[in-house]
N, C-alpha and C positions, 0 to 999 in steps of 0.2 A: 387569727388567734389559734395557737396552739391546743390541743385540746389535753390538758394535763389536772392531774387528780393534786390537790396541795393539803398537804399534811402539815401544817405549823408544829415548831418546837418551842417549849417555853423555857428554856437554861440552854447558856453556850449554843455555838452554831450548829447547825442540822447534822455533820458530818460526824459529829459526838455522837450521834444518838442512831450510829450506821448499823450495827450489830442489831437494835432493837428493832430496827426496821425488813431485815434481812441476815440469816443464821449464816456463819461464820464458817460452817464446814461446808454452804451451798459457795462462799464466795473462791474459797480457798479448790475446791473441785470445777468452777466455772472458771476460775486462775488457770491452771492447770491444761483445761480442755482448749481454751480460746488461743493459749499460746500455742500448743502443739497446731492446732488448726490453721493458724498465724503463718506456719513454715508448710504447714504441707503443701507439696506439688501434685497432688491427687484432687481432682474438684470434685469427684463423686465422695470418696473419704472424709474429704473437709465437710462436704454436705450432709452424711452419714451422723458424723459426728455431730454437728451442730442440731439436728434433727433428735438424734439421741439419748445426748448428754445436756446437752442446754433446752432442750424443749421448742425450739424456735420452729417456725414454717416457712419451709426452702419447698420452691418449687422446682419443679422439673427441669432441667436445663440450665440451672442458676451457675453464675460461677463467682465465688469468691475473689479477689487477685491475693496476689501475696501482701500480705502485712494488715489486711483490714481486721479491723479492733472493733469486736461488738460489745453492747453493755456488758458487763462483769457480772452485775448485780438482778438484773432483772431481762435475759433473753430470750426467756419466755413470753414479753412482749412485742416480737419482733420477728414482723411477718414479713417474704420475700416473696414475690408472685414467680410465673415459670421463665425461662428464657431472659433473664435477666443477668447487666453485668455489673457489677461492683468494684471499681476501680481502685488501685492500689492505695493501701495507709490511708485506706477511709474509715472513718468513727463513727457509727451508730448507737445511740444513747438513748435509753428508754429512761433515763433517769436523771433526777439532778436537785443539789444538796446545795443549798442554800443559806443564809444567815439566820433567818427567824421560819427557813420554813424548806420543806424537799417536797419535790413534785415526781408525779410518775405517769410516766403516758405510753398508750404502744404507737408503732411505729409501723406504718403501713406503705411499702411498697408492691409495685403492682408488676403485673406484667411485661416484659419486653423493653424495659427501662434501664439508662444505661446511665449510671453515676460516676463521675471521670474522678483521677487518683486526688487522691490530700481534699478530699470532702469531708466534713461534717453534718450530721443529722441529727437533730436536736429532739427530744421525747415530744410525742404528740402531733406530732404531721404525718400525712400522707401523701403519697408521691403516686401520683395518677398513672396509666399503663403510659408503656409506650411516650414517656418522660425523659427524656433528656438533660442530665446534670450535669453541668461544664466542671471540668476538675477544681479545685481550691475551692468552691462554695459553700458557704452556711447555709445549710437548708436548716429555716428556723419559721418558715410556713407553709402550709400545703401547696405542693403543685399540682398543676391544673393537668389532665390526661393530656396528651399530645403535645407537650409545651416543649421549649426549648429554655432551661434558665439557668442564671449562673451571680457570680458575685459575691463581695459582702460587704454589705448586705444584697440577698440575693433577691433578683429581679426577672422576671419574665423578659427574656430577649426575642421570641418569638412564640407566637401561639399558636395551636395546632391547627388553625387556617392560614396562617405566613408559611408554619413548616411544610404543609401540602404545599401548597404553592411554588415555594423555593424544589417541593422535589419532585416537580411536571417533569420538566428538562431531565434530568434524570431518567426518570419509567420510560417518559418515552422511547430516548436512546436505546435503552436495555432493551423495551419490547422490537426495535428494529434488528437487532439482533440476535 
């Protein structure tokens, strides 16, 4: 289960009542910042920026790719651990507008985790270190640290005792040479 805060609305759908939930000059200056960020080919700049202007927490070593689209509305939700990659035209969402009701949740990636391009990240999950996201996935639950997962609906294809396993073979060889 996601872990997200729900705000019910009682007239018209949730997306009416957007302005009252979140000021209109932070959306209009988070517009603005997330696109410029969107093209930059600077990953230290794009991360400057995101740190800056949207309030978010990028770690050390993090990199953006081109075209990933973070929440608009709410990026100050939305932690990124260090040495982490971010695959291209991926969507992270701290938020989400509903018919009788908007939730908001942050959004917790960890260290050393690699989320492949055209992913989405749904408010309210965490994505354990050293995690593995196959590109095209809904992550719409938490993943487990060391996991391998992908899909959608998205599912654990291997767990960080198969992924050790499958990468003996590997260390090894490296360490022979």
């Amino acid at each position: 289960m996601r872990k997200t805060q729900r705000y019910p609305v009682n007239e018209g759908n949730s997306l009416w009542h957007i302005y009252k939930t979140v000021p209109f000059l932070k959306v209009v200056k988070n517009f603005i910042v997330i696109q410029a960020a969107r093209y930059m080919p600077f990953l230290q700049v794009k991360n400057w920026m995101y740190r800056t202007f949207l309030r978010m927490k990028v770690g050390d070593g993090t990199a953006f790719a081109l075209m990933v689209m973070v929440d608009i509305m709410f990026p100050e939700k939305i932690s990124v651990g260090r040495n982490t990659v971010i695959g291209y035209n991926t969507t992270i969402l701290a938020h989400e507008y509903l018919i009788k009701e908007y939730r908001l949740g942050d959004v917790v990636i960890g260290d050393e985790v690699m989320i492949g391009a055209n992913s989405t990240i749904l408010p309210g999950v965490q994505i354990g270190d050293e995690a593995i996201v196959s590109a095209g996935t809904l992550v719409h639950k938490d993943v487990p640290a060391g996991s391998f997962v992908g899909g959608n609906p998205m599912r654990v294809i291997y767990t960080k005792q198969e992924m050790e396993e499958r990468d003996q073979p590997i260390k090894a060889e490296v360490e022979r040479h």
